[in-house]
MARTOR-397709 format. One record per atom (N, C-alpha, C): z, y, x; residue in one letter. Coordinates in steps of 0.2 Angstrom, whole numbers, padded with zeros to 4 digits, always signed. Atoms other than C-alpha are relative to their C-alpha. Layout:
// MARTOR-397709
ZYXA;...
END
This chain:
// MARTOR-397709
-0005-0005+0000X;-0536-1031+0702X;+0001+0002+0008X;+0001-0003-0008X;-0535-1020+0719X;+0008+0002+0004X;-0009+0000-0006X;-0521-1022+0732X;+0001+0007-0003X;-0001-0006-0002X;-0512-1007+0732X;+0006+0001+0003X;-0006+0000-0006X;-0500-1005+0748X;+0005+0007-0002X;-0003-0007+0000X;-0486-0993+0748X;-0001+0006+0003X;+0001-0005-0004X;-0487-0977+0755X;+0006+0002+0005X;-0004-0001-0005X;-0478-0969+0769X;+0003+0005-0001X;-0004-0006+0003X;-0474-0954+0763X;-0001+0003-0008X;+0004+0001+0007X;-0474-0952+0743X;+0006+0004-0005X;-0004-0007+0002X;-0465-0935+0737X;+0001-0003-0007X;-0001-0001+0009X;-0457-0937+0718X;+0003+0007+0000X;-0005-0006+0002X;-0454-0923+0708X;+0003-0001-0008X;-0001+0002+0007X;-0443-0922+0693X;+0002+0004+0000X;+0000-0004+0004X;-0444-0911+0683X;-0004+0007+0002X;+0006-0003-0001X;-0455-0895+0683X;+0005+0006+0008X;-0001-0003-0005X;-0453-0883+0700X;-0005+0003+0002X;+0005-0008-0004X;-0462-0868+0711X;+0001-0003+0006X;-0002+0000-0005X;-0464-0873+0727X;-0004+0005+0006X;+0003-0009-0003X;-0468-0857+0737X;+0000-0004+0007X;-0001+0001-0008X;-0466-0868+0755X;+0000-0006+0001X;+0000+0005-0002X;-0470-0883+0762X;+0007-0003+0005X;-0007+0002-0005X;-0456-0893+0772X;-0002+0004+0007X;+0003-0001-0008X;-0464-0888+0788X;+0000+0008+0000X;+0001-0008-0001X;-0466-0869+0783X;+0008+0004-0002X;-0006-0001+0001X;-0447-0869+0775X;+0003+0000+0009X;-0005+0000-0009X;-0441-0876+0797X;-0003+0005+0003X;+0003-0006-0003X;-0453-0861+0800X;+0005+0007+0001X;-0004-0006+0000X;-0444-0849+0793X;+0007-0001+0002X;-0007+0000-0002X;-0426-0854+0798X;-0002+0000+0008X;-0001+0001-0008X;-0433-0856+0817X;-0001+0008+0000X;+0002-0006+0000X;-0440-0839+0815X;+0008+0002-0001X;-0008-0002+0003X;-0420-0834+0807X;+0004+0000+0005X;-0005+0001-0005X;-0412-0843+0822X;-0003+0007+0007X;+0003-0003-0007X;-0424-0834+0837X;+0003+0008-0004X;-0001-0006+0001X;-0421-0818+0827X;+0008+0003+0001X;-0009-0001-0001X;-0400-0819+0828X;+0001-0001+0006X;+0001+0002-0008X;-0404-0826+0845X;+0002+0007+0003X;+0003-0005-0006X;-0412-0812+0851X;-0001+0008-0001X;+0000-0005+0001X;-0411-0797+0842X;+0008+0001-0002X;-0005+0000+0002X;-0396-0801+0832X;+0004+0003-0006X;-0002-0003+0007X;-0385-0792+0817X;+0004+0007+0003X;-0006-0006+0002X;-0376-0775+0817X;+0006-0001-0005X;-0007+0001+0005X;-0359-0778+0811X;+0003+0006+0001X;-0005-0007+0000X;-0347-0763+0807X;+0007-0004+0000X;-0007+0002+0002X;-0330-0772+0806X;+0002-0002+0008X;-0005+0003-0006X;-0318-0775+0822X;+0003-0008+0000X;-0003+0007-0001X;-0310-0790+0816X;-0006-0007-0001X;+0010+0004+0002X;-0329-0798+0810X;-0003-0002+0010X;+0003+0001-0006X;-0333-0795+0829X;+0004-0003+0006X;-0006+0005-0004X;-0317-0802+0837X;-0001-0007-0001X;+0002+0006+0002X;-0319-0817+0827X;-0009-0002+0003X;+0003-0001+0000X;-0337-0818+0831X;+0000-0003+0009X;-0001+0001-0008X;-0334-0816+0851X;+0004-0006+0002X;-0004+0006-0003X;-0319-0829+0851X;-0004-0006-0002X;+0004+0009+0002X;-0332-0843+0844X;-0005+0002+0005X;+0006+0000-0005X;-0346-0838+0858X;-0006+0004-0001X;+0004-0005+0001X;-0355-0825+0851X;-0002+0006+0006X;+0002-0004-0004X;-0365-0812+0862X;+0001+0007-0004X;-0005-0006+0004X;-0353-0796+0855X;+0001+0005+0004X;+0003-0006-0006X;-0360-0780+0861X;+0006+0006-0003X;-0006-0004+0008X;-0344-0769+0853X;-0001+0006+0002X;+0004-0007-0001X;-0352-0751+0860X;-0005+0000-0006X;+0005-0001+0005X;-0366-0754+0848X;+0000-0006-0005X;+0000+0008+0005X;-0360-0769+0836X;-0004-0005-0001X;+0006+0006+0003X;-0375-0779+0838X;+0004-0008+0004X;-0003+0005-0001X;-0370-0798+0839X;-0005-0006-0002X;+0006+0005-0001X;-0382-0810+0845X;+0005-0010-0002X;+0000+0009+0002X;-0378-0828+0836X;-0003-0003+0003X;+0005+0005-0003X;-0383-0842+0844X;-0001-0006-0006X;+0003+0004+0006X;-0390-0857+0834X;+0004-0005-0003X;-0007+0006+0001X;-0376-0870+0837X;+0004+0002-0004X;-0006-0002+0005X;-0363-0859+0827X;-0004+0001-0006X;+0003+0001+0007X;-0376-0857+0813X;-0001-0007-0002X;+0002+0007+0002X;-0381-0875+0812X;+0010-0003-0004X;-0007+0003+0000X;-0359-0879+0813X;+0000+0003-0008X;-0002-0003+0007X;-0359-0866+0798X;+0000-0003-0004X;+0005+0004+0004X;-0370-0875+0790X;+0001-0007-0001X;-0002+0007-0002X;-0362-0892+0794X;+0007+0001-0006X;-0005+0003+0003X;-0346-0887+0787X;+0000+0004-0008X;-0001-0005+0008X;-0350-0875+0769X;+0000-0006-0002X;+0000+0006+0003X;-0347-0887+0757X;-0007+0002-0006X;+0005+0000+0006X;-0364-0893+0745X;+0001+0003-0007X;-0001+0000+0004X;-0355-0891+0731X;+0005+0006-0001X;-0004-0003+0001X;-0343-0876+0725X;+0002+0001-0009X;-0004-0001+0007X;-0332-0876+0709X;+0000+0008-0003X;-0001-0007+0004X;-0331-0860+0698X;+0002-0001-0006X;-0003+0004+0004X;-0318-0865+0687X;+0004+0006-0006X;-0002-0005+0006X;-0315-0856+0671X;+0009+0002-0001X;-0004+0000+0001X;-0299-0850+0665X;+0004-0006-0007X;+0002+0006+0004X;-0302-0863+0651X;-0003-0005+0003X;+0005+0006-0003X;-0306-0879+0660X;-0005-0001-0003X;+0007+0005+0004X;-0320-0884+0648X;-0004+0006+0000X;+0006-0007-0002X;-0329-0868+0654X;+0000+0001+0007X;+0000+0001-0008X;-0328-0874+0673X;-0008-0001+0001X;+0007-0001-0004X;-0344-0871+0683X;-0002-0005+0006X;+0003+0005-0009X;-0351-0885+0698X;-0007+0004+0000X;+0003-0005-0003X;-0362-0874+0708X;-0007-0005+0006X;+0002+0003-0005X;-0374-0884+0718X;-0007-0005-0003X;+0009+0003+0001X;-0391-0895+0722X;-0004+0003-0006X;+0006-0001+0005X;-0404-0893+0706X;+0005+0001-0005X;-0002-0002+0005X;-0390-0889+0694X;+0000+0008-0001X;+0002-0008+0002X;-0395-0872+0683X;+0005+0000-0005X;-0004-0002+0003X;-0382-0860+0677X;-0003+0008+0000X;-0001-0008+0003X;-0380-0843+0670X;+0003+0002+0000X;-0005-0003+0003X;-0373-0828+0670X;-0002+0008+0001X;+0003-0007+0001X;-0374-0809+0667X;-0001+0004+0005X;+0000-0002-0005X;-0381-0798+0677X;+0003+0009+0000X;-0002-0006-0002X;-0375-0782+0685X;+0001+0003+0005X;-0005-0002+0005X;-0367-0769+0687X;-0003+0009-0004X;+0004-0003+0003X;-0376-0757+0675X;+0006+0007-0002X;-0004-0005+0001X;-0369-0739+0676X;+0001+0006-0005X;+0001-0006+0007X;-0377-0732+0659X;-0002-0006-0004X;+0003+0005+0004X;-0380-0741+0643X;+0000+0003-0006X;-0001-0001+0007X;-0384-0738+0626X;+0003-0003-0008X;-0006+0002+0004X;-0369-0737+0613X;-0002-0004-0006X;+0003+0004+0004X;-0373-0749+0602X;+0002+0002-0009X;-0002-0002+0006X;-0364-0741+0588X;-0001+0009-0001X;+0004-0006+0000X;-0371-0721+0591X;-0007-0001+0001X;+0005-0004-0002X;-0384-0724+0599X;-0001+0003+0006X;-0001-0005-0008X;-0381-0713+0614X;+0001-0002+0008X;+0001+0005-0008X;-0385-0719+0632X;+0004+0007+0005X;-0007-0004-0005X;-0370-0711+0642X;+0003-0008+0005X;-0001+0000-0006X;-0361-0716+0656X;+0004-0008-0004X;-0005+0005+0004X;-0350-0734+0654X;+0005+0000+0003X;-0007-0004-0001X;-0333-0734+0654X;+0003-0008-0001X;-0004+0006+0001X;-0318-0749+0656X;+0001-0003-0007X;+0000+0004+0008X;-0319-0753+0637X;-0007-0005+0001X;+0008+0003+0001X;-0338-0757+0641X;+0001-0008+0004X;-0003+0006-0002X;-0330-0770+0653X;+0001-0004-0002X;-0002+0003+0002X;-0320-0777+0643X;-0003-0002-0007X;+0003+0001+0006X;-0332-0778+0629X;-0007-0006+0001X;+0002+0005-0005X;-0344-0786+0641X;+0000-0006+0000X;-0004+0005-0001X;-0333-0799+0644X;+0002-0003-0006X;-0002+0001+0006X;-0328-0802+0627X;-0007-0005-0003X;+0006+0003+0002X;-0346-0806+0622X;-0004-0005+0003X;+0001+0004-0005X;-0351-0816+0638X;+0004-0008-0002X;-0004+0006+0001X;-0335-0827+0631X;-0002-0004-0005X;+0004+0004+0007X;-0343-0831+0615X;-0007-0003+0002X;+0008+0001-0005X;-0361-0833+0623X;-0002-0006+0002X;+0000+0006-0003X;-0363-0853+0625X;-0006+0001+0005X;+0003+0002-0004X;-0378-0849+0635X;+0003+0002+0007X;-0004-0005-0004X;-0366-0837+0648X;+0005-0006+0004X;-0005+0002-0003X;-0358-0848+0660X;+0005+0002+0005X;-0005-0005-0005X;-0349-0836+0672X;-0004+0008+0000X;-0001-0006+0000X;-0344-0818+0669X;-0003+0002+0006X;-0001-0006-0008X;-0352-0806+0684X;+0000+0005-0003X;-0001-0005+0007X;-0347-0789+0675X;-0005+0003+0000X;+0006-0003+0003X;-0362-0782+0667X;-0001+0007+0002X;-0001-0009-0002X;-0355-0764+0668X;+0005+0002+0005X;-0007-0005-0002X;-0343-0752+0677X;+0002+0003-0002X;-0006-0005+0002X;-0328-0743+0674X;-0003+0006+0001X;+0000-0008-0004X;-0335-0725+0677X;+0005+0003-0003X;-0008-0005+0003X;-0319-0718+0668X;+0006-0001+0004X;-0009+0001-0004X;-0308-0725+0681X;+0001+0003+0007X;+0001-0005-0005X;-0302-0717+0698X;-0004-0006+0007X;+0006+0002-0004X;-0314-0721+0713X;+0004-0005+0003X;-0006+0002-0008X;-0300-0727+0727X;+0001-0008-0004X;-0001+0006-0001X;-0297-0742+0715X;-0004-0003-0008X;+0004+0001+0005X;-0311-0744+0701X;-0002-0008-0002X;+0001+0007-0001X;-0315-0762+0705X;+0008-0004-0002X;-0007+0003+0004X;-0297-0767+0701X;+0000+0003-0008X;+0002-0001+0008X;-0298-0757+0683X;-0005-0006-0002X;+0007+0004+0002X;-0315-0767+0681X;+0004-0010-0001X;+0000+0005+0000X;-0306-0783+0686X;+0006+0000-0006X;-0006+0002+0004X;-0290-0781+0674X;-0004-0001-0007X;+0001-0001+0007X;-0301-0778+0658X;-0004-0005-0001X;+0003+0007+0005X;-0313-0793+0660X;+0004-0007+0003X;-0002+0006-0001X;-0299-0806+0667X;+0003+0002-0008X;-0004+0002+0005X;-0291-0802+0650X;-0005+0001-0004X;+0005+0001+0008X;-0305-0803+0639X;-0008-0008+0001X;+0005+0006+0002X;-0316-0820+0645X;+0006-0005+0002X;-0001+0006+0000X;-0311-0837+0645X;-0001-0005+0009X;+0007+0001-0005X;-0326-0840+0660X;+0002+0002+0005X;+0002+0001-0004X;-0327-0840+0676X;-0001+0009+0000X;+0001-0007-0003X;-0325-0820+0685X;-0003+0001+0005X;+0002-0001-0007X;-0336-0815+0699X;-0004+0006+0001X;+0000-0005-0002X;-0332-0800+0705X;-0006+0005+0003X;+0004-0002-0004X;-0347-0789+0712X;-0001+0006+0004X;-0002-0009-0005X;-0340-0772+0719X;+0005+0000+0002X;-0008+0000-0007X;-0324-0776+0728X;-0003+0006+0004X;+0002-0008-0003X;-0325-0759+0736X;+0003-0001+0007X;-0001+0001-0007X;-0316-0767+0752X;+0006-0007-0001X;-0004+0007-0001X;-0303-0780+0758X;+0010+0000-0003X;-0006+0001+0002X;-0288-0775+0755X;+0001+0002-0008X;+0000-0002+0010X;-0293-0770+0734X;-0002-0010+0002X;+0003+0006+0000X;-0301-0790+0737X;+0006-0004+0000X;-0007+0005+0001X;-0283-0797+0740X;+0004+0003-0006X;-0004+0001+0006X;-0275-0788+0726X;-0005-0004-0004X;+0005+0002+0005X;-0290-0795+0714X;+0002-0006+0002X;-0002+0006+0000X;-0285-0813+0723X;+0005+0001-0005X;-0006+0000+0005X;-0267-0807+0715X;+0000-0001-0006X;+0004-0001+0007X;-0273-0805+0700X;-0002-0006-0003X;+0003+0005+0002X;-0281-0822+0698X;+0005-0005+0001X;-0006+0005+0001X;-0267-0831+0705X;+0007+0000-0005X;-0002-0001+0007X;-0256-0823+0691X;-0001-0003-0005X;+0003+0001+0006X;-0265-0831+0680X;+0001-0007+0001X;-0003+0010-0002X;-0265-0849+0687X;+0006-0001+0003X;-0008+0005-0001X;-0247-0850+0692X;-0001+0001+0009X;-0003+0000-0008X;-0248-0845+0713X;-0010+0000+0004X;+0006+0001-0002X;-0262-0843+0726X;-0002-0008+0004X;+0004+0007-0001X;-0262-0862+0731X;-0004-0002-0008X;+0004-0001+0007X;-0267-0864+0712X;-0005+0003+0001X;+0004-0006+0001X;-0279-0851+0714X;-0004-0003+0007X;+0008+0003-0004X;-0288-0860+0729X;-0001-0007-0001X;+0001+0006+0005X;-0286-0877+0719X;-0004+0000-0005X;+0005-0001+0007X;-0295-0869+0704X;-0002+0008+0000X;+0002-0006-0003X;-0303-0855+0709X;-0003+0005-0007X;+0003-0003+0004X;-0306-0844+0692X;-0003+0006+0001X;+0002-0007-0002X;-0312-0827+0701X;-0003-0004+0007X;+0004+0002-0008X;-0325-0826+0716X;-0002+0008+0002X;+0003-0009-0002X;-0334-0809+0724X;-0007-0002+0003X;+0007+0000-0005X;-0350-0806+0729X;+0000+0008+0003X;+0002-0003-0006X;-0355-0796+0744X;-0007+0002+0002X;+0006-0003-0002X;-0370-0786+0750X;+0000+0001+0007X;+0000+0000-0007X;-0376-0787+0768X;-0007+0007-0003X;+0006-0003-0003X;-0387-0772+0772X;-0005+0000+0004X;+0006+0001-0003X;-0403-0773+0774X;-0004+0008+0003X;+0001+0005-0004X;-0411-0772+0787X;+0003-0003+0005X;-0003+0003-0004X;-0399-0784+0797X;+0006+0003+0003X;-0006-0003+0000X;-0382-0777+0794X;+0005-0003-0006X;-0003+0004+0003X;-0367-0784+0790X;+0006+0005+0001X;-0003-0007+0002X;-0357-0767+0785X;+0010-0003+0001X;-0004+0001-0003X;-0339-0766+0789X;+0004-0003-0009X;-0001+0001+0006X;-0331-0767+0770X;-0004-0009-0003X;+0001+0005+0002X;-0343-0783+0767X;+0003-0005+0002X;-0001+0005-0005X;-0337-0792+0782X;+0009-0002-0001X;-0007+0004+0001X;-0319-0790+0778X;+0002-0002-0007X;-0003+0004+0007X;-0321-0796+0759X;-0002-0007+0002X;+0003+0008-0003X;-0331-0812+0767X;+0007-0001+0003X;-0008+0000-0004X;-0313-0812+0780X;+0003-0003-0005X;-0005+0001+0004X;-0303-0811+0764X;+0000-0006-0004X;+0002+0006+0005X;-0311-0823+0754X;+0000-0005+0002X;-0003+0006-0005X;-0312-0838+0767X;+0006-0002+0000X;-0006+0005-0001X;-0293-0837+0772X;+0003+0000-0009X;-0001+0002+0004X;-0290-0835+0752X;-0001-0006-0003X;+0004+0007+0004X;-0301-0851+0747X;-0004+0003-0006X;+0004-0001+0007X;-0311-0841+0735X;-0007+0003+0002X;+0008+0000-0001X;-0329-0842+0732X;-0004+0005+0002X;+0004-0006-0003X;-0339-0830+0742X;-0008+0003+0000X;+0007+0002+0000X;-0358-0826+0735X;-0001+0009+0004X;+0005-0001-0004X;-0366-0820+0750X;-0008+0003+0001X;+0006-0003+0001X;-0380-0808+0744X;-0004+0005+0002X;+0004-0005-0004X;-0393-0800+0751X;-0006+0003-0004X;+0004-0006+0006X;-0404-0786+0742X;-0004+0004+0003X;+0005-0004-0006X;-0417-0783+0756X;-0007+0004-0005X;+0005+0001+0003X;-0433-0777+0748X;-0008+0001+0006X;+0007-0002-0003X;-0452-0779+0754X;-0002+0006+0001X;+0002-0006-0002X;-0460-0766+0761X;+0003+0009+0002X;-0003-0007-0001X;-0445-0753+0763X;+0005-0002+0006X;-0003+0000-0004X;-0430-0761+0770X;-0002-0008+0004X;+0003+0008-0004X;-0439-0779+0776X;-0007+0001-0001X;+0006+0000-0001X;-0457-0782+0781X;-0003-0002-0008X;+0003+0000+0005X;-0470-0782+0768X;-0003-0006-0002X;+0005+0005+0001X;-0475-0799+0769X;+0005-0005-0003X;-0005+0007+0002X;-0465-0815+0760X;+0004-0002+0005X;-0005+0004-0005X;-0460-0825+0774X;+0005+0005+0006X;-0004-0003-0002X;-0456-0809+0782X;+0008+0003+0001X;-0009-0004+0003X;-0443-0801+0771X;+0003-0008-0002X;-0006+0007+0001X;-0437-0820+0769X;+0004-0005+0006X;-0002+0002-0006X;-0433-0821+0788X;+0005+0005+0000X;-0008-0006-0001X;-0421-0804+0785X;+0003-0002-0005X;-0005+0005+0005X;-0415-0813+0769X;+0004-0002+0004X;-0004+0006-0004X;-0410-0829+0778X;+0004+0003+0005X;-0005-0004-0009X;-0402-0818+0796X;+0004+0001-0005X;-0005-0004+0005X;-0392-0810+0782X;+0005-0001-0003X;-0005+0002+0004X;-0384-0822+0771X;+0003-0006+0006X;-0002+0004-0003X;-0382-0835+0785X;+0004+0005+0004X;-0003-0002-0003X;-0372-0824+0795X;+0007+0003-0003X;-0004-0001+0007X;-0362-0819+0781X;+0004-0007+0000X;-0002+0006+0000X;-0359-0839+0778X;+0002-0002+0007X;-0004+0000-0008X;-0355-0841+0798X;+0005+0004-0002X;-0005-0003-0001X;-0343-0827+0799X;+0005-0005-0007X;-0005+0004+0002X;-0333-0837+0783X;+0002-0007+0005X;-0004+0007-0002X;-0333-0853+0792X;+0004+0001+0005X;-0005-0001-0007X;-0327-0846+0808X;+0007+0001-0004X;-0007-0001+0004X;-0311-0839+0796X;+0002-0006-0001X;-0002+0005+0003X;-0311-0854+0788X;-0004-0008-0002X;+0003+0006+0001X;-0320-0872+0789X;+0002-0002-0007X;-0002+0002+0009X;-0323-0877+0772X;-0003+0007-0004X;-0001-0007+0003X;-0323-0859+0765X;-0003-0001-0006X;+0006+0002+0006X;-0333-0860+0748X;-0005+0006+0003X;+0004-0005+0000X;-0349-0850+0749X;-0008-0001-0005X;+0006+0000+0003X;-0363-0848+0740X;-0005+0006+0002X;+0007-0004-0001X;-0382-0842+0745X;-0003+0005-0004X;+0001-0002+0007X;-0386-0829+0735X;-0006+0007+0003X;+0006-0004+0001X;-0402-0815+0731X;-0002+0004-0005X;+0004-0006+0005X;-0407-0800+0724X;-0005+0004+0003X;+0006-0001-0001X;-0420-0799+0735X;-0007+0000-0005X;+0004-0001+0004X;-0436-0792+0729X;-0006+0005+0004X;+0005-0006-0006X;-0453-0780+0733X;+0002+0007-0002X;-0002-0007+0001X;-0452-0762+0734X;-0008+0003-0002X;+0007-0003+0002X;-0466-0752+0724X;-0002+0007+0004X;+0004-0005-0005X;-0474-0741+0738X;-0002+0006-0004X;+0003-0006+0002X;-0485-0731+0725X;+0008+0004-0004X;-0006-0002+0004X;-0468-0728+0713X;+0005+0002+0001X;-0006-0001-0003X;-0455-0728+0726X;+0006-0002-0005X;-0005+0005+0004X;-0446-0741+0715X;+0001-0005+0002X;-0001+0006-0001X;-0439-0756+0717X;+0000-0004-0007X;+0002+0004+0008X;-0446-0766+0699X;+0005-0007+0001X;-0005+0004+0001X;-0433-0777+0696X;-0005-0009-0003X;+0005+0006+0005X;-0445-0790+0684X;-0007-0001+0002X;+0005+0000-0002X;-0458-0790+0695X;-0004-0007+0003X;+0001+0007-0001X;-0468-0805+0699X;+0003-0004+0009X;-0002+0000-0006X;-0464-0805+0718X;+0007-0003+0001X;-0009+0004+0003X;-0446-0808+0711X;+0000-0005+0001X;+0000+0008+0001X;-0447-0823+0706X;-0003-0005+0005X;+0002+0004-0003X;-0458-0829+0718X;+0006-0001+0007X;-0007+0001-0004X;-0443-0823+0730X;+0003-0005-0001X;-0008+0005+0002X;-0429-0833+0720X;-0004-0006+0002X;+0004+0009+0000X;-0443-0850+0718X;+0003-0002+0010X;-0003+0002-0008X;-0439-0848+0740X;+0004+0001+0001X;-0007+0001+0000X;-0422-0844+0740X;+0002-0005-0002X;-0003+0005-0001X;-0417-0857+0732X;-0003-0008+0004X;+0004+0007-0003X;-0429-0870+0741X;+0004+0002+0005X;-0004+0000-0006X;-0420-0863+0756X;+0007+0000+0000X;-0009+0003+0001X;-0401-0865+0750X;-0002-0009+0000X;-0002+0008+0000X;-0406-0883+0746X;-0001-0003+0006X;+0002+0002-0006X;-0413-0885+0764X;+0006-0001+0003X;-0006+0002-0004X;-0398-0881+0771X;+0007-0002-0006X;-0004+0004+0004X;-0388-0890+0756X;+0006+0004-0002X;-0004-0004+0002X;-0379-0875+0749X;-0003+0002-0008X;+0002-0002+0006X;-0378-0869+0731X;-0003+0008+0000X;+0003-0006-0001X;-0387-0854+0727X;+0000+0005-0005X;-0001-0006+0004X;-0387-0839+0717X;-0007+0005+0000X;+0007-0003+0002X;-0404-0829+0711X;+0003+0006-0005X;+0001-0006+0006X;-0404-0811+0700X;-0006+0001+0002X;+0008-0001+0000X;-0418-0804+0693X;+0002+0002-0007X;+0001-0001+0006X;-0425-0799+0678X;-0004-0004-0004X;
END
């Protein structure tokens, strides 16, 4: 029988995986992320995003809001998000943990026409559709958290995303995560709303039943409205998914690692501006990153590109030990 020594380096994997990047090509793309925050930097639209930003050491051009990050404040981000974040149902036995190689579900959106299921008829949707939505997602043991499927289009513009939030907090059980917060101060009545419901907003950053997700502008823009629902969410304690919707070939280079270098600027800056607010802050990774079809002038939601995106998304949330969020189809 033949010796057989250990080895020096001796990778396990459990269970089945995509892996789109080697270790060495994953610290590729993040060094590439940091020289590009370095030295190009983000366009912010928000005042208070770049005050904060300059008081921690940022290079804060406020004539033309670009805002050159240095590495150190990314790396701190990243030091203090936490691995793991709760997303705690209204029902605790429908609480969510968010984090490393745990897989979870939830609906996606926000779908602005649908066909009635009882006509027939593909019209516009309306706040019943929310709260019907909602309704069904509760029943749905494979549905672990609500993100509203549809929109109010029957409600008034200025506070639509509040309509939307009253009709599916009172009709799931599940975990609510907001997707159209239209700005900071509709972001704080919607904390309102959720601390109503658990008893106060310490409650409500103790068991966080409601979160929001955010869109950075691609390419390499951190829009005035996102930056202050990020702001709001930090000093609330309520989970912030941090997504970014760049697509290949249109608004990010047409190459993988390249639209996953304006990913990463995008949602890490996102994720920094929380911690400056707030050390700890909960955040999650998130992606609706995907390609853009050049001949069709579409962006195919189910395309294979997709996936290949999510399989590196999330190898790069676990890189930097954050939990992650993937859409698609």
């Amino acid at each position: 029988m033949s010796t057989r020594n250990p080895q020096s380096d001796y990778p396990v994997k459990n269970g089945f995986s995509v892996d789109m990047f080697s270790d060495a090509e994953i610290r590729q793309i993040h060094n590439a992320t940091l020289e590009t925050l370095t030295e190009m930097g983000m366009h912010i639209t928000n005042d208070e995003a770049l005050d904060i930003f300059a008081d921690a050491g940022a290079d804060v051009d406020r004539d033309s809001g670009r805002v050159k990050i240095p590495p150190y404040m990314i790396d701190d981000a990243l030091r203090s998000a936490p691995p793991e974040v709760l997303l705690a149902g209204r029902d605790p036995e429908n609480d969510v943990v968010v984090g490393d190689s745990r897989v979870n579900f939830t609906t996606f959106g926000a779908g602005v026409h649908i066909i009635d299921h009882e006509t027939g008829e593909f019209r516009d949707t309306t706040k019943q559709d929310v709260a019907d939505t909602a309704l069904l997602a509760d029943y749905l043991d494979q549905v672990d958290v609500y993100s509203h499927a549809v929109t109010g289009g029957d409600c008034p513009s200025d506070n639509v995303d509040l309509h939307e939030a009253e009709a599916f907090l009172n009709n799931t059980s599940k975990h609510c995560m907001h997707i159209d917060l239209t700005c900071g101060e509709n972001a704080k009545k919607y904390f309102e709303m959720g601390a109503a419901i658990v008893g106060g907003m310490d409650e409500l950053r103790d068991r966080p039943i409601i979160s929001a997700l955010v869109c950075p502008q691609s390419p390499y823009e951190l829009h005035g409205d996102a930056a202050q629902i990020i702001i709001e969410c930090a000093r609330a304690g309520v989970p912030v998914n941090v997504l970014s919707m760049a697509m290949g070939g249109a608004t990010s280079p047409i190459t993988l690692a390249g639209t996953l270098v304006d990913h990463n600027a995008e949602v890490l800056t996102g994720i920094t501006l929380a911690q400056l607010v707030n050390r700890g802050a909960p955040v999650l990774y998130g992606s609706s990153t995907t390609a853009f079809d050049v001949k069709e002038s579409t962006s195919p939601v189910g395309n294979p590109e997709l996936g290949m995106i999510n399989a590196s998304v999330a190898r790069l949330a676990r890189y930097y030990n954050l939990p992650s969020y993937t859409a698609g189809g």
